[in-house]
C-alpha positions as CSV (number, residue, x, y, z in Angstrom):
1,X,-24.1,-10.6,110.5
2,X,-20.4,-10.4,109.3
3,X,-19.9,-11.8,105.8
4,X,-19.0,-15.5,105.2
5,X,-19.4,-15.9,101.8
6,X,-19.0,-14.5,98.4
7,X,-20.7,-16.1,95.2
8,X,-19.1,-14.6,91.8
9,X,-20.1,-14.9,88.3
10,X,-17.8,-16.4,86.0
11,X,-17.3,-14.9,82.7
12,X,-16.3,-10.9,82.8
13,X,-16.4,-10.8,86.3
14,X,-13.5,-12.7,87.0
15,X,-11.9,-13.6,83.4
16,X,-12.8,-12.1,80.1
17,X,-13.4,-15.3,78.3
18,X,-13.4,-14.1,74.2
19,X,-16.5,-16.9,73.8
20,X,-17.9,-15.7,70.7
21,X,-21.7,-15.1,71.9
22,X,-22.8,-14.2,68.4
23,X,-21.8,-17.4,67.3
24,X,-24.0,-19.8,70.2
25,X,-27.1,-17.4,69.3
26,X,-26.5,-17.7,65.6
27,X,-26.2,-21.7,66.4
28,X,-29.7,-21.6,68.7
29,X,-31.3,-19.4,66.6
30,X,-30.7,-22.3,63.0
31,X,-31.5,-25.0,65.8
32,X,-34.9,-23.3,66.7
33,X,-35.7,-22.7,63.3
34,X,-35.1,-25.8,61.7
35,X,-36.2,-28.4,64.7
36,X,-39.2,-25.7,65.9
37,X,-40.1,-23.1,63.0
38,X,-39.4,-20.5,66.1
39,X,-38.0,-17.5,64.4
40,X,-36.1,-15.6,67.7
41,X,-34.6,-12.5,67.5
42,X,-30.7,-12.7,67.5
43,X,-30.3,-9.6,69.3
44,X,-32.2,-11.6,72.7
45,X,-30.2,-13.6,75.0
46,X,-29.7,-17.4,75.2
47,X,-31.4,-17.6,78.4
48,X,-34.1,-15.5,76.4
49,X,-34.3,-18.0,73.7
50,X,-34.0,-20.8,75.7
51,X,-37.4,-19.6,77.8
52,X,-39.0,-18.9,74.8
53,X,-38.6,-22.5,73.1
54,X,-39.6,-23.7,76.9
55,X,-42.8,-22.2,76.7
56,X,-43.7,-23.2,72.7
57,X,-43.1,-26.4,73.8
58,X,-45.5,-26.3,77.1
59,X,-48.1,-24.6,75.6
60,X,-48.1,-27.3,72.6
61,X,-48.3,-29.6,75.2
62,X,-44.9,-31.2,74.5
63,X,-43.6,-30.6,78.5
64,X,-41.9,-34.1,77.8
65,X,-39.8,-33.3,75.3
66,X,-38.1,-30.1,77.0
67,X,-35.4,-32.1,78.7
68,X,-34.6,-33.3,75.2
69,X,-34.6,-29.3,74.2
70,X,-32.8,-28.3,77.0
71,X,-29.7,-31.0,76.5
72,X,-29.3,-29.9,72.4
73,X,-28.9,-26.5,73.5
74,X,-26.7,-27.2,76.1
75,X,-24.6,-28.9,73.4
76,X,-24.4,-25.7,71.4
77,X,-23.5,-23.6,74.0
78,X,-20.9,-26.2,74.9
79,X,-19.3,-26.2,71.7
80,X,-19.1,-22.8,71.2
81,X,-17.6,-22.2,75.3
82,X,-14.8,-25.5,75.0
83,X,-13.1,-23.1,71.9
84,X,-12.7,-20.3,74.1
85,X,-10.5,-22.4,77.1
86,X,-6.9,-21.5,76.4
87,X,-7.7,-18.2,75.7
88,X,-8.9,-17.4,78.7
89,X,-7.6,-14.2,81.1
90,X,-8.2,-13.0,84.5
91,X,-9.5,-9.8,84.9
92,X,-6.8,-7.5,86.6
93,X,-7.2,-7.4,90.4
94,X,-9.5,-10.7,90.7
95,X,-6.4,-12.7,92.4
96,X,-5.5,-9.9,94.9
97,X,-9.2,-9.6,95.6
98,X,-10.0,-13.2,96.3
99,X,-7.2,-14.1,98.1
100,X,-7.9,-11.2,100.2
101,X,-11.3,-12.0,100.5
102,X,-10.3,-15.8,102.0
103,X,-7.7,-14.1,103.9
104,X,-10.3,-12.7,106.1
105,X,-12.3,-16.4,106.4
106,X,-14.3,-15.8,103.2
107,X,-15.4,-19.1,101.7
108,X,-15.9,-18.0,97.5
109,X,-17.9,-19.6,95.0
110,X,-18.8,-19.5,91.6
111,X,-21.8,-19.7,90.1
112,X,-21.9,-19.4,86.0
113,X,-24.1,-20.4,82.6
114,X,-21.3,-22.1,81.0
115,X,-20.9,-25.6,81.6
116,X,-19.1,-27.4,83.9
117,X,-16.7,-28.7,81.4
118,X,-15.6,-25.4,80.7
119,X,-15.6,-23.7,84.1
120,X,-13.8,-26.3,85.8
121,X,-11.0,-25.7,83.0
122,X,-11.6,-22.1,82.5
123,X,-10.9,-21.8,86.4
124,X,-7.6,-24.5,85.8
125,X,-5.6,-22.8,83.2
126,X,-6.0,-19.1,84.9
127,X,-4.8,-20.8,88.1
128,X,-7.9,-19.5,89.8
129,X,-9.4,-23.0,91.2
130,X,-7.3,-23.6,93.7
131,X,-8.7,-20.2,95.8
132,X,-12.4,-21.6,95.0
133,X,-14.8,-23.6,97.6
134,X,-17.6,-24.4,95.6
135,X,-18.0,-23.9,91.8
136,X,-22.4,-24.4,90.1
137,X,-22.7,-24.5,86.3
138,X,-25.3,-24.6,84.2
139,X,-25.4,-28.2,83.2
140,X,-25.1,-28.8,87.1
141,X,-28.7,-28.2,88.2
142,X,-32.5,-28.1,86.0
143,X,-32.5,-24.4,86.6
144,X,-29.7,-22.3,86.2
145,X,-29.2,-18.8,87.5
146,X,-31.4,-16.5,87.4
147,X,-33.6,-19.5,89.2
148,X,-31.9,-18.9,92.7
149,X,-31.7,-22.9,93.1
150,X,-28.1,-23.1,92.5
151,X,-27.4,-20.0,94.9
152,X,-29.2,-22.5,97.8
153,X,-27.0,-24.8,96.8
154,X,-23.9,-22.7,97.2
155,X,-25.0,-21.8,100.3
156,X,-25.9,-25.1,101.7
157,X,-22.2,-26.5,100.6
158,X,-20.2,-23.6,102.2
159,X,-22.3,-23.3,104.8
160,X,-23.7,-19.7,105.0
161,X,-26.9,-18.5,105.5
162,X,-28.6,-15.5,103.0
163,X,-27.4,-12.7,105.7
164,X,-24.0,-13.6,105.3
165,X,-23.5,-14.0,101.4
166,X,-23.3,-12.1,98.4
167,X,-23.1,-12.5,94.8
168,X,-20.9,-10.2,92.1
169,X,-21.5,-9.9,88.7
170,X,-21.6,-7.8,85.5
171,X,-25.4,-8.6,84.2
172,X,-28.6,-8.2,85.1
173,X,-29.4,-12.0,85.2
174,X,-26.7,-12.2,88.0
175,X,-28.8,-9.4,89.6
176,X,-32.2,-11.3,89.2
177,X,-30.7,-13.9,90.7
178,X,-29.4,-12.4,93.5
179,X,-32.6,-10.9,94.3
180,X,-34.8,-13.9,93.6
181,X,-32.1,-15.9,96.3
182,X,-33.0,-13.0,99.0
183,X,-29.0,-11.9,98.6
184,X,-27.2,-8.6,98.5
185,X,-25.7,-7.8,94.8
186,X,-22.7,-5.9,93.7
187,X,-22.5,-5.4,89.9
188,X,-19.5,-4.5,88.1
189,X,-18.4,-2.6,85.2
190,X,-16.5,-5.6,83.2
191,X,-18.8,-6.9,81.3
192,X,-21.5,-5.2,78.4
193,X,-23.2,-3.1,80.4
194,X,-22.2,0.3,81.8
195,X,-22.5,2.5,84.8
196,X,-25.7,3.6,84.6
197,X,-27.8,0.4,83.1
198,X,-26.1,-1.3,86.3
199,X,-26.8,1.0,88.5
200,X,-30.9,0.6,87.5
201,X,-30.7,-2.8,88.7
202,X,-30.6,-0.9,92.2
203,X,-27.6,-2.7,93.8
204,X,-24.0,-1.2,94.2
205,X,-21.4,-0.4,91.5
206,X,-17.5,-0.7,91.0
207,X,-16.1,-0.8,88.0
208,X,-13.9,-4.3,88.6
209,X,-13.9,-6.5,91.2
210,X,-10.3,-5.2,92.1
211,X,-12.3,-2.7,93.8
212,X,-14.7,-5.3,96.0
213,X,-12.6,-5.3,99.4
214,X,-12.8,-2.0,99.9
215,X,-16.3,-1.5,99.5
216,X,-16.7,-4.6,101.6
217,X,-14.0,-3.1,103.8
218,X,-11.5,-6.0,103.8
């Protein structure tokens, strides 16, 4: 079927953001130690962390208290995401691309693991929310990406069924969830990784998403 629908990722996919991602681990990390006695490694990812405090907690038998866990996170990784707002800048070639993209009856979302707060004003001060549909965050849903709960979500709002959709992003999480939602992938090049740790993930590879409609031949 013809494609209906792409789902981006937020941060270094379509604007470098400049959060400082040292700084939410460093603030998980103290919260962990001090509220849990978890000693995580700094170099693992938030989502890493966070499924690690999950599962102390479940296997203490504390499976009530994770909501609690979950929303003091979330307020760390908040605080540290609502600094980085004004400085915010689109990637070059992610304006021509999307406008492109709806040019040809594309609806476009956004699915991301900052919070709402910050994407809807993240996607306000580059100008960019006024070419997007359908926006999923985070704090939006109990699972966020790379659970593909959010991406049925996306899907159900504009529309579209898994033939007809796909997402974009720069990490393998955005992969992962792709895959877990039954949906092609296209990674690129914007974010941390490079060529060839992308390119393991087994989907396709351009180095910006200035690039996508021609792959996509748009």
């Amino acid at each position: 079927m013809p494609l209906k629908a792409v789902i981006f990722d937020l941060d270094h996919t379509l604007i470098r953001s400049h959060i400082d991602f040292m700084e939410m681990r460093t603030g998980i990390v103290n919260y962990l130690k001090q509220n849990l006695s978890i000693q995580p490694d700094l170099a693992k990812s938030t989502y890493e962390m966070t499924l690690q405090a999950v599962k102390f907690m479940e296997e203490r038998g504390l499976r009530e208290k994770v909501p609690s866990l979950l929303q003091d996170l979330n307020e760390i990784m908040t605080d540290v995401e609502m600094k980085c707002v004004s400085n915010a800048e689109v990637i070059d070639g992610a304006f021509q691309t999307i406008k492109r993209l709806k040019g040809a009856g594309m609806k476009i979302g956004i699915l991301t693991r900052s919070c709402r707060k910050y994407a809807d004003q993240t996607l306000k001060t580059t100008g960019l929310s006024e070419l997007i549909d359908e926006v999923a965050a985070r704090d939006d849903g109990e699972k966020p990406k790379p659970d593909p709960s959010q991406v049925y979500w996306l899907m159900e709002r504009m529309r579209v069924g898994s033939n007809s959709v796909i997402m974009v992003g720069d990490h393998p999480i955005d992969s992962l969830c792709a895959k877990n939602a039954g949906i092609g992938f296209v990674g690129v090049l914007t974010g941390s990784w490079g060529k060839e740790q992308v390119e393991k993930l087994g989907s396709t590879v351009v180095p910006s998403v200035k690039e996508l409609p021609e792959i996509l031949g748009v």
